[in-house]
TIMI-2910 file (N, C-alpha, C, CB; in pm, 1 decimal, decimal comma, always signed):
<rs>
+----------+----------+----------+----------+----------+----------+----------+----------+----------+----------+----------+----------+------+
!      n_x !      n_y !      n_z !     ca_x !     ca_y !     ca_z !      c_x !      c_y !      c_z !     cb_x !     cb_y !     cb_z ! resn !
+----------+----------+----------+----------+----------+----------+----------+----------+----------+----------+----------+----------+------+
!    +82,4 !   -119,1 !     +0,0 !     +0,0 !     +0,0 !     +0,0 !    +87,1 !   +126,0 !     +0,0 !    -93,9 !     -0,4 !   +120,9 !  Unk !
!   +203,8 !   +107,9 !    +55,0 !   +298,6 !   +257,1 !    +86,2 !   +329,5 !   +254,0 !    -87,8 !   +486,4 !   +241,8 !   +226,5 !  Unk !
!   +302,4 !   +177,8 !   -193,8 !   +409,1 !   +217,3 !   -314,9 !   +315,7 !   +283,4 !   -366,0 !   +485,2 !   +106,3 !   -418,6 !  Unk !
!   +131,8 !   +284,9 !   -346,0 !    +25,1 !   +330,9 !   -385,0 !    +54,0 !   +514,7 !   -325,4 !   -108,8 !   +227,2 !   -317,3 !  Unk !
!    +57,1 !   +507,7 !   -203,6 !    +14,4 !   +637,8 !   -112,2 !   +180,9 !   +706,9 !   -165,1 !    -22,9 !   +598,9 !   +111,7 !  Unk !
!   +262,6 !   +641,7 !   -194,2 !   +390,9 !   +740,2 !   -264,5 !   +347,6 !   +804,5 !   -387,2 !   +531,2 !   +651,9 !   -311,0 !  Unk !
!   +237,5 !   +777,3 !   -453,5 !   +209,4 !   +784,0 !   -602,5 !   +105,7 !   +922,7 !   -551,5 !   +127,1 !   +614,4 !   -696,0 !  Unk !
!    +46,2 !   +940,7 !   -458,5 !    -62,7 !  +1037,8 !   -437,9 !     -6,2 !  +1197,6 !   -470,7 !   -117,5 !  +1020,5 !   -275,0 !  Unk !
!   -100,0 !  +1267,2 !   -551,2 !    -36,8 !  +1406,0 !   -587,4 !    +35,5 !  +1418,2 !   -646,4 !     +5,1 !  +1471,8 !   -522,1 !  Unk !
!   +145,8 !  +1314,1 !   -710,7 !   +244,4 !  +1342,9 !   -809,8 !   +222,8 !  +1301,1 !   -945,4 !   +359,0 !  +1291,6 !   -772,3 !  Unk !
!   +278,3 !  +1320,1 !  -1025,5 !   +258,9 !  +1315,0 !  -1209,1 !   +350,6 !  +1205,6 !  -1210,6 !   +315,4 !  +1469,5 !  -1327,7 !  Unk !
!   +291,9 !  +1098,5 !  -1267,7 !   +370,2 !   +968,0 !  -1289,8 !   +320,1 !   +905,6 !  -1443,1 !   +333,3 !   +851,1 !  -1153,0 !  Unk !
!   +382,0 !   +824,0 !  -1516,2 !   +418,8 !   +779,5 !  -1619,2 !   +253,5 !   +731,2 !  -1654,0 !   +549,0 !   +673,6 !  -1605,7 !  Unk !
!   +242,1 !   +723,2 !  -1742,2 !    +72,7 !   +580,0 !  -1764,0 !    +76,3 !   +426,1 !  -1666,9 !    +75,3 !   +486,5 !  -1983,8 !  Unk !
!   +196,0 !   +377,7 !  -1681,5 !   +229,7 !   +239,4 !  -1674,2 !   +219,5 !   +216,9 !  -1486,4 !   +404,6 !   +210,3 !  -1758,9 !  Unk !
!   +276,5 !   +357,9 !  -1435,9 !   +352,9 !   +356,1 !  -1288,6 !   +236,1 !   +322,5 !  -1163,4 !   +431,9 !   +529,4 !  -1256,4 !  Unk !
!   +123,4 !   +356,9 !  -1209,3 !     +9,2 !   +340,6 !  -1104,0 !    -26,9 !   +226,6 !  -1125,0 !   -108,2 !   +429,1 !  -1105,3 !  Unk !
!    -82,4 !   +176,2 !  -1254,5 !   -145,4 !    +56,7 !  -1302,8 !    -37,5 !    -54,2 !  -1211,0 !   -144,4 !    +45,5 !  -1495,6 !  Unk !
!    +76,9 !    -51,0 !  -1211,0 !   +189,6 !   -141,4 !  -1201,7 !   +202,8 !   -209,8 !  -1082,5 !   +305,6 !    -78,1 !  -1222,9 !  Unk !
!   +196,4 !    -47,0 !   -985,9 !   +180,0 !    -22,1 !   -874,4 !    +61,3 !    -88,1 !   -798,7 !   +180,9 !    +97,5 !   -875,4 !  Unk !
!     -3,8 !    -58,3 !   -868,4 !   -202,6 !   -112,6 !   -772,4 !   -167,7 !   -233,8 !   -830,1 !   -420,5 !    -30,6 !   -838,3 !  Unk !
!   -153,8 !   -283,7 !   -960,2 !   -145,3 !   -442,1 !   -970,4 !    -38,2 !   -531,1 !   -873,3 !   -103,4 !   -472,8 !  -1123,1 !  Unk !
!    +68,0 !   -466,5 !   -868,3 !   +159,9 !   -495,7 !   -728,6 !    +98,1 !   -506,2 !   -649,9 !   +250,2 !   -414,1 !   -675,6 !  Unk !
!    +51,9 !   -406,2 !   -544,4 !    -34,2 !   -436,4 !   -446,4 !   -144,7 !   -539,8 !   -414,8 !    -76,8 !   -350,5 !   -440,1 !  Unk !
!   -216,8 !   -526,6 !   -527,2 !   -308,9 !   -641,9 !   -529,1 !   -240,4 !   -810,5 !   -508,5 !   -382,6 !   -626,5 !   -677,9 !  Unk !
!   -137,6 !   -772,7 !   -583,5 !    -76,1 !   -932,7 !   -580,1 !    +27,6 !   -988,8 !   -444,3 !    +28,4 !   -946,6 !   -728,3 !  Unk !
!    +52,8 !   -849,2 !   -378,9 !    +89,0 !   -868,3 !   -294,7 !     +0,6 !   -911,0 !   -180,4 !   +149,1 !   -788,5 !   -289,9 !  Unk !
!   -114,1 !   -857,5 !   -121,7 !   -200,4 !   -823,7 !    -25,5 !   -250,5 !   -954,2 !    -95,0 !   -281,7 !   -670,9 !     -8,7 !  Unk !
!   -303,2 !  -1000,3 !   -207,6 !   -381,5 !  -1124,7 !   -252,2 !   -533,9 !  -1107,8 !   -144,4 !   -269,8 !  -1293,5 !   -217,6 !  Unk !
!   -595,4 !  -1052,3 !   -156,4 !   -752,2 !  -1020,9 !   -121,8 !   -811,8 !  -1151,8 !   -198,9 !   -821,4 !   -849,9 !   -190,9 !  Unk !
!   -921,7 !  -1163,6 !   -140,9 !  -1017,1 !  -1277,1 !   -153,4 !  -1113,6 !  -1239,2 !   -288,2 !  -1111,1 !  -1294,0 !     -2,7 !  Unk !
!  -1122,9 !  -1112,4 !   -324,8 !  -1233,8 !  -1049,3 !   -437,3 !  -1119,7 !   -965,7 !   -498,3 !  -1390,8 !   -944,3 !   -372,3 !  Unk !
!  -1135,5 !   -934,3 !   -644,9 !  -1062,0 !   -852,5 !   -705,1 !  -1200,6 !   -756,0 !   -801,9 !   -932,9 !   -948,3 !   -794,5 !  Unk !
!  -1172,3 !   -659,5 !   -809,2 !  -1305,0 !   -613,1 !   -946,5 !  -1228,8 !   -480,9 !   -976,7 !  -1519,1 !   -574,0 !   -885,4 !  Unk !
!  -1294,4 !   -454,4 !  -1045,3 !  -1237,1 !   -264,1 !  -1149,8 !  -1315,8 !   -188,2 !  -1170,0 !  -1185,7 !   -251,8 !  -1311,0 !  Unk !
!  -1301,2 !    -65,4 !  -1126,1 !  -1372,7 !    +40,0 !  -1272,2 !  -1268,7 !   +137,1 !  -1290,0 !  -1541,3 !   +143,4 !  -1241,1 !  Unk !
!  -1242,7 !   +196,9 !  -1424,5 !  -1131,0 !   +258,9 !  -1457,7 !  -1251,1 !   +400,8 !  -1470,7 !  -1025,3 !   +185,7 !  -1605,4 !  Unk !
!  -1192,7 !   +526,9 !  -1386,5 !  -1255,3 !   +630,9 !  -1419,1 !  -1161,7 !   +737,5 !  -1445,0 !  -1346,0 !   +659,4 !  -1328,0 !  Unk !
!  -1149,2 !   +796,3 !  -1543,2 !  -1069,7 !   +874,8 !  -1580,1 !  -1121,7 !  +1041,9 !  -1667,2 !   -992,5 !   +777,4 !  -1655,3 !  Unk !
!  -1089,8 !  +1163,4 !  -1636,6 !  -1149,9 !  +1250,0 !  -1709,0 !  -1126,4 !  +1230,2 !  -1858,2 !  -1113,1 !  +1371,9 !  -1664,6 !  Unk !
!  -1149,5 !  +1316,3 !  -1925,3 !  -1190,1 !  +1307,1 !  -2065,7 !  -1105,3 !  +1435,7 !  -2113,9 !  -1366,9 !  +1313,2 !  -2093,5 !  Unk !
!   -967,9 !  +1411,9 !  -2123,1 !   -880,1 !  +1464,9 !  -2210,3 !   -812,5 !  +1376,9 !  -2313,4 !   -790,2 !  +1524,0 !  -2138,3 !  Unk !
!   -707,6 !  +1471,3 !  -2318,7 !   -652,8 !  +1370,6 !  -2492,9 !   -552,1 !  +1209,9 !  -2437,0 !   -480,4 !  +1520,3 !  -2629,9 !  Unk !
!   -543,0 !  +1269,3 !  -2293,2 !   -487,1 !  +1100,7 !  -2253,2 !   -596,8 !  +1011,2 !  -2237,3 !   -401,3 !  +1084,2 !  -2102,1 !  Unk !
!   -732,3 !  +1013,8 !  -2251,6 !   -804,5 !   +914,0 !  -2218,2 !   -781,3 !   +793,6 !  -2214,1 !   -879,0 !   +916,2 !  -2265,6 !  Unk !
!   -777,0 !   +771,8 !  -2372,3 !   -737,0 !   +643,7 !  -2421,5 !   -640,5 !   +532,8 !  -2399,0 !   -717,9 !   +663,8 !  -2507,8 !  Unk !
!   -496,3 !   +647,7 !  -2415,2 !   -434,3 !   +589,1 !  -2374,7 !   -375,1 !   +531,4 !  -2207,6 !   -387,8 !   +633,3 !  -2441,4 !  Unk !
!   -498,9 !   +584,2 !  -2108,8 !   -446,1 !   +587,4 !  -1979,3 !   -556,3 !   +444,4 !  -1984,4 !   -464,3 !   +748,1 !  -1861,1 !  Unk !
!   -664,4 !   +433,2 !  -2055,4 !   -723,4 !   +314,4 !  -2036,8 !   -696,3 !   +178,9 !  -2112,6 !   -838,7 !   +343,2 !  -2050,6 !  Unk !
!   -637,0 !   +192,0 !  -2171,7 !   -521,9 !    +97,1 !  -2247,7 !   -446,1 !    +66,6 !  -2146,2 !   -427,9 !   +161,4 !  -2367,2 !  Unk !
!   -345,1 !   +125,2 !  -2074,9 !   -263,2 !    +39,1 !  -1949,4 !   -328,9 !    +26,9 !  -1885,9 !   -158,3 !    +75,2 !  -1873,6 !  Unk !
!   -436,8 !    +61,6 !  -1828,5 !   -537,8 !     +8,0 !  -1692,7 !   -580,8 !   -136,8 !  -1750,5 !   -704,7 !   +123,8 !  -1656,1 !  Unk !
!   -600,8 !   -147,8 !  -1848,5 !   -640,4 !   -233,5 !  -1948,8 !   -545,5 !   -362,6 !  -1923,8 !   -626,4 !   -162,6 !  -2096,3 !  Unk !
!   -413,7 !   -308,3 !  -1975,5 !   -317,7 !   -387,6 !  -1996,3 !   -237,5 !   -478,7 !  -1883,1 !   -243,4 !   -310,4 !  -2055,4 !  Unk !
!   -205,5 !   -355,0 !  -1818,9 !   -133,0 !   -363,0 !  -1685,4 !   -214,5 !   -425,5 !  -1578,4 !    -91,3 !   -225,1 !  -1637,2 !  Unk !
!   -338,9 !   -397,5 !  -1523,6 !   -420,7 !   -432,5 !  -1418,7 !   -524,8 !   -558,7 !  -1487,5 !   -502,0 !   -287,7 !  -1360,9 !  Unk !
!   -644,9 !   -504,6 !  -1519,0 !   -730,3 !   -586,6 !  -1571,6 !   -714,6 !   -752,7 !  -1663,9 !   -780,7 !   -492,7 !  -1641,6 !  Unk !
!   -633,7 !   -737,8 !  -1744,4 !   -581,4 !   -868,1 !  -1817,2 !   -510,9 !   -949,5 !  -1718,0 !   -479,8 !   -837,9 !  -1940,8 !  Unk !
!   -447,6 !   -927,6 !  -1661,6 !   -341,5 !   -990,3 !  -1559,2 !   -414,3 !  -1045,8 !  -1436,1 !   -230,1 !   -876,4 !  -1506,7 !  Unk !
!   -538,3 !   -960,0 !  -1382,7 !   -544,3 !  -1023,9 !  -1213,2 !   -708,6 !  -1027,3 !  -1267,9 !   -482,6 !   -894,1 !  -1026,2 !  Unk !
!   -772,0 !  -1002,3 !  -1321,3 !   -896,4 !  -1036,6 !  -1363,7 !   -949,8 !  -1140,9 !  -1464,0 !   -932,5 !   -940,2 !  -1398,6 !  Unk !
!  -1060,5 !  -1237,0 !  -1411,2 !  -1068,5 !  -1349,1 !  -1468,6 !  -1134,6 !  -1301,5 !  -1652,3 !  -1173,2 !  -1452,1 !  -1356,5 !  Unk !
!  -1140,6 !  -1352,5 !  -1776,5 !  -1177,7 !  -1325,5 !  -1836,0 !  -1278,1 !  -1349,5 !  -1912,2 !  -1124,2 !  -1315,4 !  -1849,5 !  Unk !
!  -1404,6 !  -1242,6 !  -1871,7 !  -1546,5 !  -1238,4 !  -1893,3 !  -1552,8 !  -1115,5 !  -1998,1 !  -1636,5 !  -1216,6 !  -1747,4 !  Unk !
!  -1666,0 !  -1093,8 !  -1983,6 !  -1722,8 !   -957,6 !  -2101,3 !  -1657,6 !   -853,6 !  -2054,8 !  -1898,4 !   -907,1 !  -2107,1 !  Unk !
!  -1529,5 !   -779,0 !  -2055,8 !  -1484,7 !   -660,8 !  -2045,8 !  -1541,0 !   -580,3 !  -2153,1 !  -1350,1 !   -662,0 !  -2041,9 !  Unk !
!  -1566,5 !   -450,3 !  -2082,2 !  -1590,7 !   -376,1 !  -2157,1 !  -1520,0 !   -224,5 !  -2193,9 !  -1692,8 !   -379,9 !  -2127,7 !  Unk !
!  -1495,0 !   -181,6 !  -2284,8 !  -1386,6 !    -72,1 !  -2326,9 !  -1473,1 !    +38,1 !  -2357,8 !  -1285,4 !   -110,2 !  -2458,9 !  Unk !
+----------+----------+----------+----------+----------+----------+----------+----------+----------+----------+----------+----------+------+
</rs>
């Protein structure tokens, strides 16, 4: 959780949070995993939901109807 709460308020890469929370998750290993990616609506949209995508969701989530 401290590699999450280091990430708070600062400008970090696309990849560095996703990486980060997927770390965590795999570390802590919780009994339930789920997502929602919410992100404002600038010109990074896309690509910030592409690594949430990539990085988090594909990896620790079982694979059902995702939706993009």
């Amino acid at each position: 959780m401290e590699e999450l709460l280091a990430l708070i308020g600062r400008e970090s890469g696309l990849h560095t949070v996703t990486t980060a929370l997927r770390r965590t998750v795999e570390r802590d290993r919780p009994a339930v995993v789920g997502s929602l990616h919410v992100t404002c609506s600038d010109e990074a949209e896309w690509e910030t939901a592409t690594a949430f995508q990539h990085d988090f969701v594909e990896r620790l989530l079982p694979p059902l109807k995702v939706g993009r």
